[in-house]
C-alpha atoms as one frame of an Amber mdcrd trajectory, in Angstrom:
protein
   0.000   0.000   0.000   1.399   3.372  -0.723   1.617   6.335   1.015  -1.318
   8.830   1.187   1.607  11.766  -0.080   2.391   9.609  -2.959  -0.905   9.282
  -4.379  -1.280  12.883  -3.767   1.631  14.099  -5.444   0.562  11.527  -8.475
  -3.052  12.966  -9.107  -0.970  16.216  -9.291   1.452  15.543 -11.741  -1.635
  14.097 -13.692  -3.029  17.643 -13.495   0.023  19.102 -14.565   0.935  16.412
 -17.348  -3.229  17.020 -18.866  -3.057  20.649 -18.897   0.554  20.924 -20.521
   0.767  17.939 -22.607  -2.074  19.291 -24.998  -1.507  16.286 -27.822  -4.307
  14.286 -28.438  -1.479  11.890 -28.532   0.173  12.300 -25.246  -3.543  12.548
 -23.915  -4.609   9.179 -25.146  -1.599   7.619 -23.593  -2.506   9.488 -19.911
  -6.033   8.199 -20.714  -4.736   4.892 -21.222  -2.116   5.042 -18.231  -4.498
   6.452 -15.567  -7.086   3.141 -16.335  -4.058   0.936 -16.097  -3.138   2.369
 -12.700  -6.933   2.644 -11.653  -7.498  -1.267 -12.657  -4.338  -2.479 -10.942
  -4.391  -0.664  -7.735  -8.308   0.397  -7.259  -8.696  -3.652  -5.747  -4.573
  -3.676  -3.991  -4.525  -0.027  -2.431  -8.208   1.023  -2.325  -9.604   1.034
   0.933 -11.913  -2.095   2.222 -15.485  -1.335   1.401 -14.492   2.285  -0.071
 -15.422   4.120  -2.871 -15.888   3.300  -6.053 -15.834   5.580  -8.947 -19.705
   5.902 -10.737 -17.977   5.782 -14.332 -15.261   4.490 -15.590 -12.754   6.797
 -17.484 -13.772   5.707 -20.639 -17.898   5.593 -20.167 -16.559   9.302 -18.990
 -15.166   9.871 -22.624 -18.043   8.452 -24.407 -20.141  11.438 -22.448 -17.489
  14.169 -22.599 -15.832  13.439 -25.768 -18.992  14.135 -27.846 -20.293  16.892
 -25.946 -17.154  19.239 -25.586 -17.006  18.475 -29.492 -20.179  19.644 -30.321
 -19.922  22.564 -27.981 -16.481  23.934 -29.690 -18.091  23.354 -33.120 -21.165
  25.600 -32.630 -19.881  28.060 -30.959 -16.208  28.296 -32.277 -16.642  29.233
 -36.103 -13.181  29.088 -37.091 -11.343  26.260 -39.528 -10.847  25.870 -43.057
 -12.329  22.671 -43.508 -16.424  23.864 -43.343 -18.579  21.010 -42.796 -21.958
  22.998 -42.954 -23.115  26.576 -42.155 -25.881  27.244 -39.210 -28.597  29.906
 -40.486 -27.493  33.545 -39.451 -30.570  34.112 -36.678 -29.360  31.898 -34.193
 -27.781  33.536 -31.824 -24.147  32.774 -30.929 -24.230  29.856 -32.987 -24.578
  31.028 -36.719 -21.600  30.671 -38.893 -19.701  27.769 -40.422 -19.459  24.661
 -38.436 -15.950  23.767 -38.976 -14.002  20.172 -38.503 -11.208  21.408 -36.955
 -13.506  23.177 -34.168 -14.720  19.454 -33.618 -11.272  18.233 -33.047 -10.281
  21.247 -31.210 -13.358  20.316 -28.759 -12.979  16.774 -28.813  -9.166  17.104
 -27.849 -10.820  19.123 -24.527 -12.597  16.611 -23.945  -9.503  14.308 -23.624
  -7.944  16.066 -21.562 -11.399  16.645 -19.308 -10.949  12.359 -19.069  -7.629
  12.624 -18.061  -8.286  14.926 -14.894 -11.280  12.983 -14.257  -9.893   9.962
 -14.895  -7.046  11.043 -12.287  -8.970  11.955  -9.406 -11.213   8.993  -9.568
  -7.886   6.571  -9.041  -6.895   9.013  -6.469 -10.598   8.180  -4.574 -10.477
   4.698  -4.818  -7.066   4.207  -3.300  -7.174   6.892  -0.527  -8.522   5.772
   2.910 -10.529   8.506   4.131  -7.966   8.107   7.557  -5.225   8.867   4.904
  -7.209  11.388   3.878  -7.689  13.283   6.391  -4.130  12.830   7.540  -3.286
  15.411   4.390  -4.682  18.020   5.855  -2.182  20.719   7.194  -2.048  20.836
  11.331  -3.479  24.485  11.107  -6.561  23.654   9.598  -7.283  20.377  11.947
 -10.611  21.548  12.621 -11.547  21.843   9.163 -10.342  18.144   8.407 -12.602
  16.904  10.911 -15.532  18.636   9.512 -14.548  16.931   6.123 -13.787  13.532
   7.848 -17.338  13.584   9.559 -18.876  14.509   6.152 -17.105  11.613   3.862
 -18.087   9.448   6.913 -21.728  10.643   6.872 -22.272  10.215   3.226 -21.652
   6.617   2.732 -23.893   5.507   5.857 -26.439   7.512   4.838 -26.472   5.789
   1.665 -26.696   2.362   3.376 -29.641   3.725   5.749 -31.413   4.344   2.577
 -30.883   0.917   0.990 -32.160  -0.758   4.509 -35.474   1.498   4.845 -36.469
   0.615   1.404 -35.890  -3.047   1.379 -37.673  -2.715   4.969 -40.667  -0.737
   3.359 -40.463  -3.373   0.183 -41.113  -6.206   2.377 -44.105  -4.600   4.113
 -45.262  -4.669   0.681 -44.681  -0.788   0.369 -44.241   0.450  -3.366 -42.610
   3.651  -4.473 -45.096   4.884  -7.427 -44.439   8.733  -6.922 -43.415  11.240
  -5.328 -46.327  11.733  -2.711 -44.925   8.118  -1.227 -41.643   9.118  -0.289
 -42.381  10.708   3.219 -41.985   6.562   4.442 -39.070   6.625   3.026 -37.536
  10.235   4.416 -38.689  10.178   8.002 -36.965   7.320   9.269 -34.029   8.574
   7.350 -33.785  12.012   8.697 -34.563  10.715  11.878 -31.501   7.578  11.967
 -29.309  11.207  10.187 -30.770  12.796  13.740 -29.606   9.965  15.987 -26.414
   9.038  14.620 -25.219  12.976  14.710 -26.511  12.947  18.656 -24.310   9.889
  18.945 -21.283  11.255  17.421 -21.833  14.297  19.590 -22.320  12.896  22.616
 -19.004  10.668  21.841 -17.134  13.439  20.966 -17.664  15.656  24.123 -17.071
  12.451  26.178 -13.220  12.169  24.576 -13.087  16.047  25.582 -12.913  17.275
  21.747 -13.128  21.100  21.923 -12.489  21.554  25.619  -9.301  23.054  25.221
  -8.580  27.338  24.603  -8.829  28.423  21.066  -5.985  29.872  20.153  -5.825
  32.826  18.452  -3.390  33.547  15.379  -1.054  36.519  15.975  -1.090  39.810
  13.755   2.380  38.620  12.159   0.467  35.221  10.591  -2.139  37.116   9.379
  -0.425  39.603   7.688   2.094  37.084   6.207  -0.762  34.948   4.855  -1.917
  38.461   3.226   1.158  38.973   1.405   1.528  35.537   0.371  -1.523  35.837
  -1.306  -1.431  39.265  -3.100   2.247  38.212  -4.021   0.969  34.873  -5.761
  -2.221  36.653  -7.074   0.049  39.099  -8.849   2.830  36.736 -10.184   0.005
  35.347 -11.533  -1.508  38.542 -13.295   1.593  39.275 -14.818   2.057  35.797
 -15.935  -0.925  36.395 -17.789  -1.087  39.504 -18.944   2.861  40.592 -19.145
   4.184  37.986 -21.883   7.349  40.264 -21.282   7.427  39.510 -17.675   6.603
  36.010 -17.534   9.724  35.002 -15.681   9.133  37.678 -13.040   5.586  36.045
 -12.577   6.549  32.516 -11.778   8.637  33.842  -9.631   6.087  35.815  -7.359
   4.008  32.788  -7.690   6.729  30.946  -6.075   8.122  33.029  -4.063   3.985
  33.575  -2.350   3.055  29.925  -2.642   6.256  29.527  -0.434   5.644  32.414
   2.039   1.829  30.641   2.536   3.359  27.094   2.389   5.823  28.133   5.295
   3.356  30.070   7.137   0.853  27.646   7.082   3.611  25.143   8.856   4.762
  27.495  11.262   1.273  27.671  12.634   0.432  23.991  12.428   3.636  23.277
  14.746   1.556  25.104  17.775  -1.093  22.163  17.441  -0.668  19.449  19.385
  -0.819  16.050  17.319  -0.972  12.519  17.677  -0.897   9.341  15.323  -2.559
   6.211  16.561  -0.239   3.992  13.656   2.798   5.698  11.825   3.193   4.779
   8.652   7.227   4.305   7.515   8.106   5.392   4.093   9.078   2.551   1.688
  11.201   2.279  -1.219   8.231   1.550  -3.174   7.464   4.969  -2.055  10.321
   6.831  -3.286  10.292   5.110  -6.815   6.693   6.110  -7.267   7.499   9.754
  -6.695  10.621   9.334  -8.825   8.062   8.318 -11.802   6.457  11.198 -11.402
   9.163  13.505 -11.223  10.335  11.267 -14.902   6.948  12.678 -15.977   6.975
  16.420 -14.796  10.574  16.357 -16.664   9.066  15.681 -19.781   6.086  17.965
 -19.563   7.460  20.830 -17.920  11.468  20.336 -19.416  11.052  18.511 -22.432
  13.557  16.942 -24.805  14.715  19.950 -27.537  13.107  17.332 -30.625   9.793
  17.669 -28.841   9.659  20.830 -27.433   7.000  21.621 -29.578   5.080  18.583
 -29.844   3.322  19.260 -26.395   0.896  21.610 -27.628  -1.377  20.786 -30.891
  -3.575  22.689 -32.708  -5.823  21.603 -35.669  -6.300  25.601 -36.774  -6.228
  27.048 -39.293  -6.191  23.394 -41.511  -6.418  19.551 -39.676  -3.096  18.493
 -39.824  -1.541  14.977 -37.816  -0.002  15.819 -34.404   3.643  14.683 -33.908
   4.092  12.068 -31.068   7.818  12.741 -29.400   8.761   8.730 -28.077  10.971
  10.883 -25.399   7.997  13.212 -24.144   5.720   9.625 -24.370   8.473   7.650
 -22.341   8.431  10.312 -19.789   4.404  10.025 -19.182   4.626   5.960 -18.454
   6.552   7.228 -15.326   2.907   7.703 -14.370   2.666   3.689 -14.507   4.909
   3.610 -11.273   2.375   2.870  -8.826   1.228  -0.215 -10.651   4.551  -1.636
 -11.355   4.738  -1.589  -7.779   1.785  -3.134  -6.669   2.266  -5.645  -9.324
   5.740  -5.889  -8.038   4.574  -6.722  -4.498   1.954  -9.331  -5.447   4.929
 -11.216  -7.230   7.002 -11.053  -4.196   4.476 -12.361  -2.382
């Protein structure tokens, strides 16, 4: 099983590798390494009884795929290859309807199933213990709310399931929606109980009896400047082409400042693990893949330094596939060489 910070810092460098590697090539191959890691550790890392993603990456695709195409095409008028023309009084969508818009869209829509595709992994293999262990010290009240949420959702679910198949065997039969009040009483009532219970248990452990502490001026005024100084590296990132290299550099120069900041102020809260968790070579070579991947996105090889970002405008043309830039995304593949790796050592 891997480390909560590993699977983190994966789903990450997913983000990073979908929104810079803009090739419906390199996409496909995310697309196609994100279900290999989903299949392989979803059922070796995934928590007992957790999660499990509503739709699949690709039964994602099929829906976005199609959709972000069409949207492009009708309201993105530009190509030379015209496939038909809309009649002039529709608003916003009257003009040419262009193949290269439905590329354009459907290549969004790639990358949409990448992001997706990553986060869904990321659900199925975090424990919601390891989740909540992510959470910065100086927000610890926060990651209890969110604990006691994920927590809530999932029995609520199962209190659901057990007052309908108690109201199906009274012989009770959902026709509308005038015969649901059976079926939402006893629900908000057991939601009513079990947050009485929780209470009560949590006042008896003495959660929230100590002092509240308050931050001093100094955090609060650091945390201020972190922010304006990332909010305007990122402005001028944007809007200065000239400046770009000053930008990044306020942006992480106030990502740091908030980053630091943030840690300073978690030290002053008292914490406690029940079960460390040791960090395993496994560990380190998964984080190694995906600094192999952010090398090839972000630093690139000089042959396909321009191969990460496609465009089909103005005429459809093939994309070039780097075998470099691709060899660098399979470091995504990490995390299921090791699991695979484990269940053959076993």
């Amino acid at each position: 099983m891997l480390d909560a910070r590993v699977w983190l810092v994966w789903v990450l460098t997913t983000l990073v590798a979908a929104s810079s590697a803009r090739n419906p090539l390199y996409t496909v191959l995310l697309v196609l390494v994100t279900t290999v890691v989903g299949m392989v550790c979803a059922s070796d890392d995934g928590p007992v009884g957790g999660p499990r993603a509503i739709l699949s990456p690709l039964r994602f695709a099929t829906i976005a795929l199609p959709l972000s195409a069409l949207f492009n095409a009708l309201t993105v008028h530009v190509g030379d290859t015209v496939l038909f023309r809309l009649p002039g009084w529709l608003p916003l969508l009257s003009g040419p309807v262009t193949l290269e818009a439905f590329v354009f869209g459907a290549q969004n829509g790639l990358v949409l199933t990448v992001i997706f595709a990553g986060f869904a992994v990321f659900n199925q293999v975090t424990p919601l213990r390891d989740l909540v262990s992510l959470t910065p010290r100086a927000f610890h009240e926060a990651g209890v709310i969110i604990s006691i949420a994920l927590t809530f959702v999932p029995q609520t679910i199962r209190s659901l399931n057990r007052i309908r198949q108690a109201q199906a065997v009274r012989g009770y039969r959902m026709r509308g929606l005038r015969d649901w009040p059976p079926i939402v009483v006893p629900l908000l009532i057991s939601g009513l109980e079990r947050s009485m219970g929780l209470a009560e248990a949590m006042v008896a452990r003495g959660y929230g009896a100590i002092s509240d502490q308050v931050q001093s001026l100094r955090t609060s005024a650091g945390l201020v400047v972190g922010l304006l100084t990332l909010l305007g590296g990122w402005l001028t990132f944007l809007f200065r082409p000239a400046w770009r290299e000053v930008g990044v550099g306020l942006m992480i120069g106030g990502g740091a400042l908030i980053v630091a900041i943030l840690w300073l102020a978690g030290r002053a809260v008292r914490h406690t693990v029940y079960r460390s968790r040791r960090w395993t070579v496994r560990d380190t070579l998964a984080i190694v893949g995906c600094g192999l991947t952010l090398a090839a996105v972000v630093l690139p090889s000089p042959l396909g330094r321009g191969t990460l970002y496609y465009s089909p405008y103005p005429r459809l043309t093939l994309p070039v596939f780097d075998p470099l830039v691709g060899l660098g995304l399979l470091g995504l593949l990490m995390p299921a060489v090791m699991i695979t790796d484990k269940r053959g050592n076993k």
